[in-house]
Backbone as a ProteinNet text record, in pm:
[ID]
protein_1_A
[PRIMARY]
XXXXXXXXXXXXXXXXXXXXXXXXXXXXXXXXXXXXXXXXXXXXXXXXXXXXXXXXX
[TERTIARY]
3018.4	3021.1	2937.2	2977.7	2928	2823.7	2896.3	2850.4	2904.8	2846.8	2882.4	2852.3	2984	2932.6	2983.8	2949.5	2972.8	3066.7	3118.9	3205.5	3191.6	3219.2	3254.2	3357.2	3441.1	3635.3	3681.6	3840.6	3915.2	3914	3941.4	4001.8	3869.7	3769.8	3633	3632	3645.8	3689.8	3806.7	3874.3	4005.7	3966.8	3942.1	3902.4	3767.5	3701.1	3630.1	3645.7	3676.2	3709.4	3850.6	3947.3	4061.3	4180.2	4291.9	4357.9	4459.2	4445.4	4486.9	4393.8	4248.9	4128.4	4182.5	4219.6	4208.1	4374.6	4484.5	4610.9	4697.2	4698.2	4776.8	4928.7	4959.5	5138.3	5176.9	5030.4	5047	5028.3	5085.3	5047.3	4945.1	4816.3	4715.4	4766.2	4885.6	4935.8	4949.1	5033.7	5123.4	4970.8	4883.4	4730.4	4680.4	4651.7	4586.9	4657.3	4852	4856.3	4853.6	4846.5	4850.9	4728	4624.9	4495.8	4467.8	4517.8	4463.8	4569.4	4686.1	4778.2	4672.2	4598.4	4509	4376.3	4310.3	4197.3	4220.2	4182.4	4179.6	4048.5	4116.2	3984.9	3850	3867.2	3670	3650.7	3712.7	3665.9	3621.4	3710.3	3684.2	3554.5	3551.2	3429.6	3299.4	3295.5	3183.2	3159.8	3227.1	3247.9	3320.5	3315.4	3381.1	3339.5	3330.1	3307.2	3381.1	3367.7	3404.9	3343.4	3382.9	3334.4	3360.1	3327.4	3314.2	3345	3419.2	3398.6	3456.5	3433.9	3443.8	3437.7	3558	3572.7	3492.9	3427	3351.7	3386.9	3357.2	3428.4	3324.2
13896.7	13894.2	13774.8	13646.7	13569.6	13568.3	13687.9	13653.6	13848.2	13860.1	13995.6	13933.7	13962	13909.6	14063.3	14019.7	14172.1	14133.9	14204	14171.3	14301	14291.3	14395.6	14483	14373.2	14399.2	14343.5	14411.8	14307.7	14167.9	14171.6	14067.6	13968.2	14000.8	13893.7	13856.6	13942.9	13905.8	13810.7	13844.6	13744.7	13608.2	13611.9	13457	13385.8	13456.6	13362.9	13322.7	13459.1	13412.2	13310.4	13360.9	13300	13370.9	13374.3	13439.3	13485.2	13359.4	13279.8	13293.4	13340.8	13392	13514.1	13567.7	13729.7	13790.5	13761.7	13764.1	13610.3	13495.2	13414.1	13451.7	13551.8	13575.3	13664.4	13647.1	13725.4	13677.1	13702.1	13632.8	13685.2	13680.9	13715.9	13802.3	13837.9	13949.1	14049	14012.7	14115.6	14209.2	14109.6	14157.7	14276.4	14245.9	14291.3	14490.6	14456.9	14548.4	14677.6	14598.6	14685.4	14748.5	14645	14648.5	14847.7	14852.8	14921.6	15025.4	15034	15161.2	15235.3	15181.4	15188	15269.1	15186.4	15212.4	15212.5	15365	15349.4	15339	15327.6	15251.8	15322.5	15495	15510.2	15459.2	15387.2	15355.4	15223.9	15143.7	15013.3	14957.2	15084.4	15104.6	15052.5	15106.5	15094.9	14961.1	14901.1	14737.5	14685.4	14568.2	14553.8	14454	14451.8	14339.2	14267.4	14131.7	14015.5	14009.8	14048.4	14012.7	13923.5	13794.9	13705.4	13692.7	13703.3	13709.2	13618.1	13596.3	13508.6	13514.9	13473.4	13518.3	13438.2	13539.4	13475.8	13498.8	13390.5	13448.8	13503.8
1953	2097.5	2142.3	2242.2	2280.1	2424.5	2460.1	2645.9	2684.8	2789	2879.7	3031.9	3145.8	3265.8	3351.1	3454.8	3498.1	3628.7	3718.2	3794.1	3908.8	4051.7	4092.4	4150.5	4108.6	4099.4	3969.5	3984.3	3912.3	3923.1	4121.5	4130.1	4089.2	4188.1	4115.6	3963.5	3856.2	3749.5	3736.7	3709.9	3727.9	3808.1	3948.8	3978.2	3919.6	3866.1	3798.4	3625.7	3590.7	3475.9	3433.8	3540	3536.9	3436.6	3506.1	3439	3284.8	3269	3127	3034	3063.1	2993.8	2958.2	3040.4	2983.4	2923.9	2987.3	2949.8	2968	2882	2907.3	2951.7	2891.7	2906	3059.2	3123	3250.7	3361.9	3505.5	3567.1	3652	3767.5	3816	3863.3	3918.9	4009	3891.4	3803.5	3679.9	3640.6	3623	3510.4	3622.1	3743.7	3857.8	3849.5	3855.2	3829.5	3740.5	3596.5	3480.9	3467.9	3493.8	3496.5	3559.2	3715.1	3822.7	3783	3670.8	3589.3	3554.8	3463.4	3369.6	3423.5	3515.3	3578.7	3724.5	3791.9	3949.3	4038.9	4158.9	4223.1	4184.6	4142	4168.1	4036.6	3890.7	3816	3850.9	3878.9	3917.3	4010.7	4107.2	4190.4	4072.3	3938.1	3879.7	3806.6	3832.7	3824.2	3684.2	3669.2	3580.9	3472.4	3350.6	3250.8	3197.5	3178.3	3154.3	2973.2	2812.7	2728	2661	2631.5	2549.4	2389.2	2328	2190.1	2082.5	1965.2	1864.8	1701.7	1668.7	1519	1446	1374.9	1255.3	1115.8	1017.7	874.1	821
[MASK]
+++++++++++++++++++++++++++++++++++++++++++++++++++++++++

């Protein structure tokens, strides 16, 4: 793990991290919604993390 950032939306996630960070094959709208399938608002309420990570041999 490189980094942990914290967020207090999706969407704040997503615009900073950018969207091609987190799903290249998606677009900001597509991610936004699978995302909020997944997790509803009182989860999201509890904010959200951004994790960093990196393969090592």
């Amino acid at each position: 793990m490189t980094r942990v950032a914290e967020y207090a939306s999706f969407e704040a996630l997503l615009d900073a991290e950018g969207p091609s960070q987190v799903n290249p094959e998606a677009t900001r709208e597509e991610q936004l919604a699978h995302i909020r399938r997944i997790y509803p608002p009182d989860k999201e309420r509890l904010g959200c993390l951004a994790i960093g990570i990196e393969l090592v041999d």
